[in-house]
mmJSON file of the N, C-alpha and C atoms, coordinates in Angstrom:
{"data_MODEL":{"atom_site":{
"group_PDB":["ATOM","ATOM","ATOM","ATOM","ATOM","ATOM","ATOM","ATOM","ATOM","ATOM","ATOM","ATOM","ATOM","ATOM","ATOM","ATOM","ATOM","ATOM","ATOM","ATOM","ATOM","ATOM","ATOM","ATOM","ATOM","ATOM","ATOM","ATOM","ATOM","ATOM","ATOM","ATOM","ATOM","ATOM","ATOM","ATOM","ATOM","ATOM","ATOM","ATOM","ATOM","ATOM","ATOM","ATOM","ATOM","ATOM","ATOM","ATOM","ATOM","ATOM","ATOM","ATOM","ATOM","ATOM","ATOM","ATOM","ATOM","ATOM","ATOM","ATOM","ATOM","ATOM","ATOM","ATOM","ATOM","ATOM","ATOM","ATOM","ATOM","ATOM","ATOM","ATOM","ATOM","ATOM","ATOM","ATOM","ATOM","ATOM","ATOM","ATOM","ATOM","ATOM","ATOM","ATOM","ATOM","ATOM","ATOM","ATOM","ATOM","ATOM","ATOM","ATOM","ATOM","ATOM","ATOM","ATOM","ATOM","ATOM","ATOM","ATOM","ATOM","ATOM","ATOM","ATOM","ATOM","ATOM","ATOM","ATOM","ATOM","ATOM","ATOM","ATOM","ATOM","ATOM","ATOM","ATOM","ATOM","ATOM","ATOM","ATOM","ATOM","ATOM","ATOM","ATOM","ATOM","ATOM","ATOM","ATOM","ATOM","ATOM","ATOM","ATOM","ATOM","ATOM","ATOM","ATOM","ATOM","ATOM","ATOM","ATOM","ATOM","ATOM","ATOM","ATOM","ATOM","ATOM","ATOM","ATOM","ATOM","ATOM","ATOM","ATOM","ATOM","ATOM","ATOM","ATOM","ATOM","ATOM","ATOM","ATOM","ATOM","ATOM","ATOM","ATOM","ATOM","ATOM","ATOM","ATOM","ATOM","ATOM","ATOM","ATOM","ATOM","ATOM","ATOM","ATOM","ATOM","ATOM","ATOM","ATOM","ATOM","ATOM","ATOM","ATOM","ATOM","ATOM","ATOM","ATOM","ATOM","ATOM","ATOM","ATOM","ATOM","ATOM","ATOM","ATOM","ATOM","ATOM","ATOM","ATOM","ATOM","ATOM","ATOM","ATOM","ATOM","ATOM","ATOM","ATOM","ATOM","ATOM","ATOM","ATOM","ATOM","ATOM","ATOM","ATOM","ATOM","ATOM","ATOM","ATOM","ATOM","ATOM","ATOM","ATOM","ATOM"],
"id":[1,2,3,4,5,6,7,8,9,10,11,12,13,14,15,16,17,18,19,20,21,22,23,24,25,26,27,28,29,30,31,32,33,34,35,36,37,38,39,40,41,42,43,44,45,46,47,48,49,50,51,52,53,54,55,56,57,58,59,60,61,62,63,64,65,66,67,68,69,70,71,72,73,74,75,76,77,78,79,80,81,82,83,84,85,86,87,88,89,90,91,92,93,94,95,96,97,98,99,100,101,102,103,104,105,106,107,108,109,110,111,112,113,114,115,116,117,118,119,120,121,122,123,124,125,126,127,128,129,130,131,132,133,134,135,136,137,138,139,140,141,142,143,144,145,146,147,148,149,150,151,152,153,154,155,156,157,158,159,160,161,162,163,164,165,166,167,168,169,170,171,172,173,174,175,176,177,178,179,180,181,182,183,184,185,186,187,188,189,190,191,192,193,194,195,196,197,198,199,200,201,202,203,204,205,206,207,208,209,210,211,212,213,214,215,216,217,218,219,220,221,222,223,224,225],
"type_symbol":["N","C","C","N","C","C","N","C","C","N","C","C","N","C","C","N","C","C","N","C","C","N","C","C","N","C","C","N","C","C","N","C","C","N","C","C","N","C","C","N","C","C","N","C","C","N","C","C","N","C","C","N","C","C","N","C","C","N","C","C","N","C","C","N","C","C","N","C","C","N","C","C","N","C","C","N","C","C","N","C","C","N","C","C","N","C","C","N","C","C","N","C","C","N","C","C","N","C","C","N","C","C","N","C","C","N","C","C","N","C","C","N","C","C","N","C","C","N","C","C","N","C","C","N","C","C","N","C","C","N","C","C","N","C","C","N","C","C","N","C","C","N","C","C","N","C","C","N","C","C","N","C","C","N","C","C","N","C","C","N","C","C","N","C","C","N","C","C","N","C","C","N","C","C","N","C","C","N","C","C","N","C","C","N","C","C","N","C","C","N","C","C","N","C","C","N","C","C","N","C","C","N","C","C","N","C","C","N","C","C","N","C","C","N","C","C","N","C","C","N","C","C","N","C","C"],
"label_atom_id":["N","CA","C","N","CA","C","N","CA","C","N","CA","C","N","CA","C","N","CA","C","N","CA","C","N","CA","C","N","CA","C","N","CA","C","N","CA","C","N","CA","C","N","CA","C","N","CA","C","N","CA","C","N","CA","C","N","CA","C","N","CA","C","N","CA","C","N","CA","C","N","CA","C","N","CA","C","N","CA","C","N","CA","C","N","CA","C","N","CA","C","N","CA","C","N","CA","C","N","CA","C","N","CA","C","N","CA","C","N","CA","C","N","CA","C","N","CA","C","N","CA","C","N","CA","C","N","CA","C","N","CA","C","N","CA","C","N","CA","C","N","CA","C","N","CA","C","N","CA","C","N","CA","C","N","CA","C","N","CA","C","N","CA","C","N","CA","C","N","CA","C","N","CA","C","N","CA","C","N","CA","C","N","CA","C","N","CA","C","N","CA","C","N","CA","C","N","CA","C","N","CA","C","N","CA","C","N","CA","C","N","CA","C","N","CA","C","N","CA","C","N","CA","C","N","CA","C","N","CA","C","N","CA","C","N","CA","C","N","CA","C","N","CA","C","N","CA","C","N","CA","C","N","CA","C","N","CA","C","N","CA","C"],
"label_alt_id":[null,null,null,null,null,null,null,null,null,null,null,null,null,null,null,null,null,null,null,null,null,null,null,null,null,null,null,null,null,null,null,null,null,null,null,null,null,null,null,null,null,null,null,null,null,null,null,null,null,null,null,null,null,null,null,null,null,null,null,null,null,null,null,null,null,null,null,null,null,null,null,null,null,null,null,null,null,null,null,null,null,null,null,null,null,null,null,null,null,null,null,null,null,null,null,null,null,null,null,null,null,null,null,null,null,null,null,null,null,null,null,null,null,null,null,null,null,null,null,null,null,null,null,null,null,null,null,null,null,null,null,null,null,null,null,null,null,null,null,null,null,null,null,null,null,null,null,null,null,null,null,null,null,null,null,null,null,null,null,null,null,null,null,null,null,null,null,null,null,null,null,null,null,null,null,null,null,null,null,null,null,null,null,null,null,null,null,null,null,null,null,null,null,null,null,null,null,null,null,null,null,null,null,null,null,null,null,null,null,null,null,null,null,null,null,null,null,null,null,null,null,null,null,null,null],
"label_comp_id":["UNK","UNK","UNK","UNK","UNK","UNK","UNK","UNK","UNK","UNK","UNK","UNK","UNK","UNK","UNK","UNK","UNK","UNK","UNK","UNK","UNK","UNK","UNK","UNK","UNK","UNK","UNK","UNK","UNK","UNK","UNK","UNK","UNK","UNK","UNK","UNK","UNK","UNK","UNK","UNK","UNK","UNK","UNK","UNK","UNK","UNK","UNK","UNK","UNK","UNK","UNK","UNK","UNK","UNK","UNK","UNK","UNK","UNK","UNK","UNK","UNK","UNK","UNK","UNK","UNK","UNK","UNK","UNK","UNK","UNK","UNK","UNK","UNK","UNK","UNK","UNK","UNK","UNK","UNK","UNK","UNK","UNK","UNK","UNK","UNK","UNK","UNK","UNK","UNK","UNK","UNK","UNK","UNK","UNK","UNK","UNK","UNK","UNK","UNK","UNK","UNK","UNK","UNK","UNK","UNK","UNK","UNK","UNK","UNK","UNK","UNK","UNK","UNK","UNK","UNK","UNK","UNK","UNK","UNK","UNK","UNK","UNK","UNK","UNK","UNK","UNK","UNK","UNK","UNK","UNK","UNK","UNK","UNK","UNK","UNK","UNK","UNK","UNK","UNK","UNK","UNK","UNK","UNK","UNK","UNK","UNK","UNK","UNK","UNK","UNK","UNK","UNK","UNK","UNK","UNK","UNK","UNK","UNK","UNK","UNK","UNK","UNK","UNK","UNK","UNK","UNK","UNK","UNK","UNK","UNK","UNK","UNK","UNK","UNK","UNK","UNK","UNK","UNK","UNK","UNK","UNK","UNK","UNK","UNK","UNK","UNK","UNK","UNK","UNK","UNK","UNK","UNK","UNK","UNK","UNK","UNK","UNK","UNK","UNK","UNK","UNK","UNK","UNK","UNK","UNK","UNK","UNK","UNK","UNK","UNK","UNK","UNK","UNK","UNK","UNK","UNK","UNK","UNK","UNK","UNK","UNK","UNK","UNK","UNK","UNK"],
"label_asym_id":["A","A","A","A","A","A","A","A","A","A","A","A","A","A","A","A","A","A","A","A","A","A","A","A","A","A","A","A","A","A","A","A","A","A","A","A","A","A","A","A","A","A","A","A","A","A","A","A","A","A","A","A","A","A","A","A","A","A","A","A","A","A","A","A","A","A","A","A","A","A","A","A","A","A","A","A","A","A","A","A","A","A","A","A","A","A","A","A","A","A","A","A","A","A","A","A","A","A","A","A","A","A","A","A","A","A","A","A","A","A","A","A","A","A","A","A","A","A","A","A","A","A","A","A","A","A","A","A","A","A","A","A","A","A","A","A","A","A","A","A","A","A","A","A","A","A","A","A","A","A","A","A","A","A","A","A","A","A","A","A","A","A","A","A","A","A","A","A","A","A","A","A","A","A","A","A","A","A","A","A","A","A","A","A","A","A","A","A","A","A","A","A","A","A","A","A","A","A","A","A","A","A","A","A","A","A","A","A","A","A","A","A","A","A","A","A","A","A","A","A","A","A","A","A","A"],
"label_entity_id":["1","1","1","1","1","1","1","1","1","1","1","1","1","1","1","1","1","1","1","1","1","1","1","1","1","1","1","1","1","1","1","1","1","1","1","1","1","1","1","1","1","1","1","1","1","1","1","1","1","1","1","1","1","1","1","1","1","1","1","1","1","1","1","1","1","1","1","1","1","1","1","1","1","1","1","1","1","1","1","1","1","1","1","1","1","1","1","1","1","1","1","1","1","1","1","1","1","1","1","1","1","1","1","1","1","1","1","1","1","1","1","1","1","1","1","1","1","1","1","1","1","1","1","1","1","1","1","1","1","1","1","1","1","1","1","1","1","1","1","1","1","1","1","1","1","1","1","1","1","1","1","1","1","1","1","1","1","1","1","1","1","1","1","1","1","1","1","1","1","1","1","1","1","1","1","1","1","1","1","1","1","1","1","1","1","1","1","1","1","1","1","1","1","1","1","1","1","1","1","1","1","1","1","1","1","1","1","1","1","1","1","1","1","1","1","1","1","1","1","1","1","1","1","1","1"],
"label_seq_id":[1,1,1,2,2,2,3,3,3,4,4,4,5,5,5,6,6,6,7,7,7,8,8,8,9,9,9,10,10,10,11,11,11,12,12,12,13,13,13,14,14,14,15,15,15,16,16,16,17,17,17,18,18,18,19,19,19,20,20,20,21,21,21,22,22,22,23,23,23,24,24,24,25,25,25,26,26,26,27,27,27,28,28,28,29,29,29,30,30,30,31,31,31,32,32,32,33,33,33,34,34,34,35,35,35,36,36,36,37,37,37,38,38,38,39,39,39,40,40,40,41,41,41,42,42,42,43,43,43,44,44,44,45,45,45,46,46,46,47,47,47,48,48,48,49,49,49,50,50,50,51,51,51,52,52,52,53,53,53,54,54,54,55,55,55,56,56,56,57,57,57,58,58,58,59,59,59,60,60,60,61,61,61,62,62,62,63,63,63,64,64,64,65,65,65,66,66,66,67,67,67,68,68,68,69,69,69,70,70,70,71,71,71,72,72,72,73,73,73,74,74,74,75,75,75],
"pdbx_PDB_ins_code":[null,null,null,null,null,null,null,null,null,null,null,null,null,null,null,null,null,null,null,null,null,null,null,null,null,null,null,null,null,null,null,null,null,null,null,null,null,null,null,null,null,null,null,null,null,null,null,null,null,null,null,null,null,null,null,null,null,null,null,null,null,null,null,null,null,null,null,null,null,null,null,null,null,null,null,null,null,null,null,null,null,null,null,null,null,null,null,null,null,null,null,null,null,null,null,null,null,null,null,null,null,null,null,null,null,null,null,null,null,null,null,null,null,null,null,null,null,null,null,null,null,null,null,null,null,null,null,null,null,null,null,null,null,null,null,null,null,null,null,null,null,null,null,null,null,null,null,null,null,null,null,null,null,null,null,null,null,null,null,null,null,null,null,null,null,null,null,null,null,null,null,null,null,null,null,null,null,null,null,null,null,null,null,null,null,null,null,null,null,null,null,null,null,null,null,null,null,null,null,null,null,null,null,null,null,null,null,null,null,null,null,null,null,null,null,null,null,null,null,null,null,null,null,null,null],
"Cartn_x":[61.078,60.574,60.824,59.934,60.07,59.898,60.655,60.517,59.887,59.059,58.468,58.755,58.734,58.934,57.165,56.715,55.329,55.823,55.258,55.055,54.626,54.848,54.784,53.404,52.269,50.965,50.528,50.927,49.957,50.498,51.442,51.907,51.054,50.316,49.44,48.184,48.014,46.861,46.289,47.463,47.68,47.855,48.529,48.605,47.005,46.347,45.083,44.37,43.809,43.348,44.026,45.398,45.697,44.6,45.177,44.289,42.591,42.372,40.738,40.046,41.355,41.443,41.779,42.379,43.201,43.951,44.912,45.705,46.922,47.523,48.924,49.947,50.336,51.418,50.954,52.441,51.349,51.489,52.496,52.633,51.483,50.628,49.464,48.247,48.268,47.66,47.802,49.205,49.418,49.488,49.478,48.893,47.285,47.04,45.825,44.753,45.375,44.814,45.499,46.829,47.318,46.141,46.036,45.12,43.967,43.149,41.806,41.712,42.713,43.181,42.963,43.741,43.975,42.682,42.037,40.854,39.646,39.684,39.263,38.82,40.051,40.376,40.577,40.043,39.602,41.064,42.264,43.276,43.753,42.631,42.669,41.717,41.872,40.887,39.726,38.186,37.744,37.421,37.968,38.176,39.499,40.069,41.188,40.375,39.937,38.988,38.012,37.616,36.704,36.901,38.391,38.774,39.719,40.248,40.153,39.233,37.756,36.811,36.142,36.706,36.103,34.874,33.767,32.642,32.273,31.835,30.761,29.481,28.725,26.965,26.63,25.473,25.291,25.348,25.545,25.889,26.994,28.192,29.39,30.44,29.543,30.812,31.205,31.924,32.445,31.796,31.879,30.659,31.554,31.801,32.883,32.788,31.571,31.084,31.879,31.822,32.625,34.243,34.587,35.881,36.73,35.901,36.196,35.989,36.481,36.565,37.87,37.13,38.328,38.246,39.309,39.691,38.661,38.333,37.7,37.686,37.345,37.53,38.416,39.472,40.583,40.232,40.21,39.804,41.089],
"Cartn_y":[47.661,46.326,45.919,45.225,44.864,43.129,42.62,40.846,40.492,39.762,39.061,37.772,37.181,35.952,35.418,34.698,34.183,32.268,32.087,30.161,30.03,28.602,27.852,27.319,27.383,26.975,28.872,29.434,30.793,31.058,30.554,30.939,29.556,28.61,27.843,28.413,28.799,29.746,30.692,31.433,32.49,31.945,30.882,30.103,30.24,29.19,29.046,30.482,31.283,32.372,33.215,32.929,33.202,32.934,31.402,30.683,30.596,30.919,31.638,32.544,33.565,35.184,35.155,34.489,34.064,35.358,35.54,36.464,35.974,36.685,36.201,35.985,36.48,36.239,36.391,35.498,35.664,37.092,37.777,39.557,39.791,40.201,40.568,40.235,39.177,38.638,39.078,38.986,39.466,40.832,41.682,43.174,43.336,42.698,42.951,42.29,41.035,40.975,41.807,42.211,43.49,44.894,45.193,46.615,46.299,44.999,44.314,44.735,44.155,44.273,45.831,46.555,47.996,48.611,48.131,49.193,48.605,47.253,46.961,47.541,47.45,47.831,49.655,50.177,51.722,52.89,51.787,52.886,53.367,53.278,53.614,54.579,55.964,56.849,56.495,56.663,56.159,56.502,57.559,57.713,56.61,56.285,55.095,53.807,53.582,52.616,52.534,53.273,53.494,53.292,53.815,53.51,51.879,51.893,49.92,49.339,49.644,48.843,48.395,48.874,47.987,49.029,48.998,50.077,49.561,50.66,50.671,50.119,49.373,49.2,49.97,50.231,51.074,50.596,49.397,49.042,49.07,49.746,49.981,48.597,47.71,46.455,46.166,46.102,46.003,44.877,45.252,44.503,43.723,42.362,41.478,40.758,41.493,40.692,41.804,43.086,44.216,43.985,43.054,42.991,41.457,40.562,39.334,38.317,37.197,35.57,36.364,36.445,36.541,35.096,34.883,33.84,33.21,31.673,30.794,29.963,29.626,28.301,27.355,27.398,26.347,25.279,23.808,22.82,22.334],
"Cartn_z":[-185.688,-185.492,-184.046,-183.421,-182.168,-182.034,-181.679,-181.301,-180.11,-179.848,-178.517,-178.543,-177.1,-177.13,-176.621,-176.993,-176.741,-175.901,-175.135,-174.734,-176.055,-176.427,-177.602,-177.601,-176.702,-176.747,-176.713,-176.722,-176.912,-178.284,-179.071,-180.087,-181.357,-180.811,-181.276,-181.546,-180.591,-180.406,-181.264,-181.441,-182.125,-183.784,-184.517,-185.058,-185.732,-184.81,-185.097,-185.355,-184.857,-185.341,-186.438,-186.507,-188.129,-189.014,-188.762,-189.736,-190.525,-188.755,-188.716,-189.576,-189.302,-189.868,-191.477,-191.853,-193.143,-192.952,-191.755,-192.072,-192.866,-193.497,-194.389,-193.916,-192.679,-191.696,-189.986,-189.367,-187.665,-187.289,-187.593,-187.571,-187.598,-188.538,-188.981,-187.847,-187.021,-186.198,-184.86,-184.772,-183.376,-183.35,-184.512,-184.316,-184.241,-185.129,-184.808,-183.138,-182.454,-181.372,-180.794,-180.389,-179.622,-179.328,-180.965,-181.06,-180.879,-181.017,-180.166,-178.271,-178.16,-176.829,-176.13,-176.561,-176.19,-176.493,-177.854,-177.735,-176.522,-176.129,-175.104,-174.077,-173.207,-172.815,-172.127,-173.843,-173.713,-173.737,-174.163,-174.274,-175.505,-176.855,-178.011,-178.078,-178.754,-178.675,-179.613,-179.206,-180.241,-181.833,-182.129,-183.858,-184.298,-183.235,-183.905,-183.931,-182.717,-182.824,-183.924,-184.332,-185.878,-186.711,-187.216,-188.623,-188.457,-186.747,-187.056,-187.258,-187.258,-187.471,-186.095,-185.222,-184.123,-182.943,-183.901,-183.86,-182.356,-181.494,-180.621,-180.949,-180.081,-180.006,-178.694,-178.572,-177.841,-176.254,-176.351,-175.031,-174.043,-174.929,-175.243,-175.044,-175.645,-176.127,-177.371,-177.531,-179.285,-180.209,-181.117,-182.225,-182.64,-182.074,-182.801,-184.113,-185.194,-186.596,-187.483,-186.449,-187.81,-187.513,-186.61,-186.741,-187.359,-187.502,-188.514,-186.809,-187.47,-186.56,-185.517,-184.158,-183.074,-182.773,-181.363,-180.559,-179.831,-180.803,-180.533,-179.135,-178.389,-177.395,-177.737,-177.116,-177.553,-176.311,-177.53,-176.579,-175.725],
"occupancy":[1.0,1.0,1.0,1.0,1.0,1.0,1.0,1.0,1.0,1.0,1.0,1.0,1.0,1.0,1.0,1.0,1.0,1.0,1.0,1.0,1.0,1.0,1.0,1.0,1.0,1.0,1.0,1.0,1.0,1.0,1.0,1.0,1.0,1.0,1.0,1.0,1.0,1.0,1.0,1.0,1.0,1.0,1.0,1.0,1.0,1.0,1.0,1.0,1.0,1.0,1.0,1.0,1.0,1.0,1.0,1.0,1.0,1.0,1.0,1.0,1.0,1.0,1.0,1.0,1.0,1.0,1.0,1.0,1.0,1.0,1.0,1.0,1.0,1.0,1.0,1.0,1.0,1.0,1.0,1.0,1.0,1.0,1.0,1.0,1.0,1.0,1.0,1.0,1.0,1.0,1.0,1.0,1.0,1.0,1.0,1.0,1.0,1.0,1.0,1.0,1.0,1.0,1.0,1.0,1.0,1.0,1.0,1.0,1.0,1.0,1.0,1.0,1.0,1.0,1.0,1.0,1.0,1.0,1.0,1.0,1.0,1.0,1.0,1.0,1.0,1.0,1.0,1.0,1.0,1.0,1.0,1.0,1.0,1.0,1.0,1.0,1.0,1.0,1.0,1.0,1.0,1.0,1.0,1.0,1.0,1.0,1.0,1.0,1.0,1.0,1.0,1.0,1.0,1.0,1.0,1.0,1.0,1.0,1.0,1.0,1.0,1.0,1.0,1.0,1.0,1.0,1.0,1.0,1.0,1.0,1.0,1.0,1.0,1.0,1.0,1.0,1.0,1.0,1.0,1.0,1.0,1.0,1.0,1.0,1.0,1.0,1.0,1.0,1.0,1.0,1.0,1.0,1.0,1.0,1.0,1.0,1.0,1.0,1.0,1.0,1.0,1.0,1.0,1.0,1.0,1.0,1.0,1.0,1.0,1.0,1.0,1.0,1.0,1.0,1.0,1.0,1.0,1.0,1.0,1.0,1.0,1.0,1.0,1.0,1.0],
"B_iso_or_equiv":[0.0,0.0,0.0,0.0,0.0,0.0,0.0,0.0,0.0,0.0,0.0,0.0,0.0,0.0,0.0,0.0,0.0,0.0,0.0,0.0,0.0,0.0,0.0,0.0,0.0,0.0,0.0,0.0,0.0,0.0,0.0,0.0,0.0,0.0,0.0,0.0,0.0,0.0,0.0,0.0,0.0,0.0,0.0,0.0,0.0,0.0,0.0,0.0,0.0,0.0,0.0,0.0,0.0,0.0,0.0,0.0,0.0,0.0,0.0,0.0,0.0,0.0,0.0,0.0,0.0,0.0,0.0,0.0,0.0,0.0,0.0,0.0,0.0,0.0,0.0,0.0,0.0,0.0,0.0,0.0,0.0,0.0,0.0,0.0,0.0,0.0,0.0,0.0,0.0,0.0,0.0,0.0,0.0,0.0,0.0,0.0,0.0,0.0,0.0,0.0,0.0,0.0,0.0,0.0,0.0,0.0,0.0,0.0,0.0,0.0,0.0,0.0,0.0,0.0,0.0,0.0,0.0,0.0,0.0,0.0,0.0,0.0,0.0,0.0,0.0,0.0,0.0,0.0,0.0,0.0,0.0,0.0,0.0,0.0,0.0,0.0,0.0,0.0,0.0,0.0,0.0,0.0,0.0,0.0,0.0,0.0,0.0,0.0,0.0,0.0,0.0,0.0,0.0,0.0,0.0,0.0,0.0,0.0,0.0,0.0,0.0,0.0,0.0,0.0,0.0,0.0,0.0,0.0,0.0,0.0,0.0,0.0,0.0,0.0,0.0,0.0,0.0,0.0,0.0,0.0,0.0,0.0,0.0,0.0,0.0,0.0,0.0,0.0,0.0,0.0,0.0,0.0,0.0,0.0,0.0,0.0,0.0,0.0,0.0,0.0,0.0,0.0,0.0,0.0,0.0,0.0,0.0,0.0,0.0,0.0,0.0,0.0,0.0,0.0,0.0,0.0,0.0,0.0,0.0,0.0,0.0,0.0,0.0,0.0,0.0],
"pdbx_formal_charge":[null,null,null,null,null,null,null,null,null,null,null,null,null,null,null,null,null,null,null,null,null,null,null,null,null,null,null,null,null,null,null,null,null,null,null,null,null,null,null,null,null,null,null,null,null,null,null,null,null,null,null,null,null,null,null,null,null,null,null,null,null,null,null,null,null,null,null,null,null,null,null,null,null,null,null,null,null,null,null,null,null,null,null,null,null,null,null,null,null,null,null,null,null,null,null,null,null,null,null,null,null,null,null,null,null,null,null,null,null,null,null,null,null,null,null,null,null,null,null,null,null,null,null,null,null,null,null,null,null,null,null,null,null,null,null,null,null,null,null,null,null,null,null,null,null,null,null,null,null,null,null,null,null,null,null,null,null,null,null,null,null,null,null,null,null,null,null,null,null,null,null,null,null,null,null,null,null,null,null,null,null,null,null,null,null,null,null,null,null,null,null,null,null,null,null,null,null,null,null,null,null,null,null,null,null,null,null,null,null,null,null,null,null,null,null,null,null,null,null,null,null,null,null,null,null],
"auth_seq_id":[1,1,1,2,2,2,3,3,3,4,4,4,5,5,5,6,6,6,7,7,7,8,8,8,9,9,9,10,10,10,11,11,11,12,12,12,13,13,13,14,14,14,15,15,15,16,16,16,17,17,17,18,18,18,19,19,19,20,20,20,21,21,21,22,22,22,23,23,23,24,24,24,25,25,25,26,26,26,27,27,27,28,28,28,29,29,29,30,30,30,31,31,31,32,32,32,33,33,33,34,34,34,35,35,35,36,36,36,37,37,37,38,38,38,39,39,39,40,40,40,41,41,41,42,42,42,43,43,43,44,44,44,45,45,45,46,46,46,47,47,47,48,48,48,49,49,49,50,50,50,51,51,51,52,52,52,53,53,53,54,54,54,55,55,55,56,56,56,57,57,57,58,58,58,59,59,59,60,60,60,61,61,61,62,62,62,63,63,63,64,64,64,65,65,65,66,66,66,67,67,67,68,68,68,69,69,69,70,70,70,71,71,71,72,72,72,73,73,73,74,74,74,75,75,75],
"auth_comp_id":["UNK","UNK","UNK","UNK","UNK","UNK","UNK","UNK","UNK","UNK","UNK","UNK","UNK","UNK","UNK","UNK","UNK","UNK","UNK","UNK","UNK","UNK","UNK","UNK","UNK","UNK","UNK","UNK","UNK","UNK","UNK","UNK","UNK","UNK","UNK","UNK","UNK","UNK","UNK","UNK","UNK","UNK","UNK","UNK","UNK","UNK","UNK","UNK","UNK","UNK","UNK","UNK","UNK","UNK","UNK","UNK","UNK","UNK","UNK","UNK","UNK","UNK","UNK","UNK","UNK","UNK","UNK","UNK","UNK","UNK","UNK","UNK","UNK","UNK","UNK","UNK","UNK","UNK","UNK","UNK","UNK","UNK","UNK","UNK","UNK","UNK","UNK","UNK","UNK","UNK","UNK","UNK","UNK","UNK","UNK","UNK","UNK","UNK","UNK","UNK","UNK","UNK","UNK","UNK","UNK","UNK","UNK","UNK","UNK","UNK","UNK","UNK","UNK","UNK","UNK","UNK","UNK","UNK","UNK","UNK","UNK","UNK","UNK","UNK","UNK","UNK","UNK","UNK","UNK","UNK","UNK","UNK","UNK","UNK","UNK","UNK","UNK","UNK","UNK","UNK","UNK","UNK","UNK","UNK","UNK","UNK","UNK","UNK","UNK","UNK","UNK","UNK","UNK","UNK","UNK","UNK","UNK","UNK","UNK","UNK","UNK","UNK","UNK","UNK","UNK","UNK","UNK","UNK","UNK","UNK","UNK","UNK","UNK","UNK","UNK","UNK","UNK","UNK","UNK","UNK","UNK","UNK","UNK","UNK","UNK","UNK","UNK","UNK","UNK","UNK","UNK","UNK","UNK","UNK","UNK","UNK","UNK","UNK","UNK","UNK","UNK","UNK","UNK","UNK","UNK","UNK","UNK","UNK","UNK","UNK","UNK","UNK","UNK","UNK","UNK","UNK","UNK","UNK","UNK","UNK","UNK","UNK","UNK","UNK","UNK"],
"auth_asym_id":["A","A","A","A","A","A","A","A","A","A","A","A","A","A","A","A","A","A","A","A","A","A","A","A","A","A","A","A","A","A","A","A","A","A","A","A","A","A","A","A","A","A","A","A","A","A","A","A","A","A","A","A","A","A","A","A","A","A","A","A","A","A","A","A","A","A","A","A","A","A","A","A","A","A","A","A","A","A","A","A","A","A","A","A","A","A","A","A","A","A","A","A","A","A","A","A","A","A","A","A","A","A","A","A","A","A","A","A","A","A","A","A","A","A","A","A","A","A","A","A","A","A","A","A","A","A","A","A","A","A","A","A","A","A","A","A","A","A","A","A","A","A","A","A","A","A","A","A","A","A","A","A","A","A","A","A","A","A","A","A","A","A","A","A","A","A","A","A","A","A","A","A","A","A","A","A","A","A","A","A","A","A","A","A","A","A","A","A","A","A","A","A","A","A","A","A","A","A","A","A","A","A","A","A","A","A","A","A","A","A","A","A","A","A","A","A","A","A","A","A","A","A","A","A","A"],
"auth_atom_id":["N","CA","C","N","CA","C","N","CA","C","N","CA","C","N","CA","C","N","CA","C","N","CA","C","N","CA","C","N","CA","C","N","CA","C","N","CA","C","N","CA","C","N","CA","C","N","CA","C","N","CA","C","N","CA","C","N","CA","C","N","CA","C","N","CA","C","N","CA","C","N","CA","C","N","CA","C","N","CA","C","N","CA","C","N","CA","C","N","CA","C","N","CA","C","N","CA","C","N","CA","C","N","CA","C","N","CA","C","N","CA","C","N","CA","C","N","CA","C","N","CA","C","N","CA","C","N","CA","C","N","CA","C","N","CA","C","N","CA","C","N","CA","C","N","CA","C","N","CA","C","N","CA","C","N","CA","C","N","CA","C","N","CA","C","N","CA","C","N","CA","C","N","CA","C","N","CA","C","N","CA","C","N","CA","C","N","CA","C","N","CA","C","N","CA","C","N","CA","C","N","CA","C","N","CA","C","N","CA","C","N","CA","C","N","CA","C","N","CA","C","N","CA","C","N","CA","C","N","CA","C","N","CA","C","N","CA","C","N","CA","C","N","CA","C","N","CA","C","N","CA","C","N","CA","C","N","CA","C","N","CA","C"],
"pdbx_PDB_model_num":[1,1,1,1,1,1,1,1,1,1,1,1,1,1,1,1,1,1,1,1,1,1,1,1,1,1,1,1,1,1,1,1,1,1,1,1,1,1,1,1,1,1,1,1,1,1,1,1,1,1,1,1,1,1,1,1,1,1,1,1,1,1,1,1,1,1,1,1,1,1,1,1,1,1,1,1,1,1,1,1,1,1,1,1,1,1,1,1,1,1,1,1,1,1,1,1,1,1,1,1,1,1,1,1,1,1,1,1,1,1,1,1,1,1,1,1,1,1,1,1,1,1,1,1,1,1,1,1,1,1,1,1,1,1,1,1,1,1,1,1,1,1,1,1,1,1,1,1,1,1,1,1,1,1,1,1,1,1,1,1,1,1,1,1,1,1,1,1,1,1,1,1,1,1,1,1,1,1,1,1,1,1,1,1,1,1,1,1,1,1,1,1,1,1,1,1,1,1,1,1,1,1,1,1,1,1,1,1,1,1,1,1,1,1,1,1,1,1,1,1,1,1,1,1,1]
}}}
């Protein structure tokens, strides 16, 4: 197990897209934007990227409908 410390408005944030996500805990959330992040980014090979769900289009930007409600515009 690893602990982070997050600012208390990125941990709102994060909060909210729980909520978005209906994930069950913020764990669950903040792994999953973490591994959002990285496959981004391009440092996830893409058969990992696959079976997370987070498919290529051929334009090579990620199809953000096969991966659920990401991070909205926070007003």
């Amino acid at each position: 197990m690893t602990t982070v410390w997050l600012p208390s408005d990125v941990v709102s944030i994060v909060d909210k897209v729980k909520r978005d996500r209906k994930d069950p805990t913020r764990s669950d959330t903040v792994r999953f934007l973490l591994l959002k992040a990285l496959a981004d980014l391009s440092f996830l090979p893409e058969e990992t990227k696959k079976a997370l769900g987070f498919v290529k289009k051929g334009s090579g930007d990620l199809d953000k409908n096969t991966v659920g409600t990401f991070v909205k515009e926070v007003e």
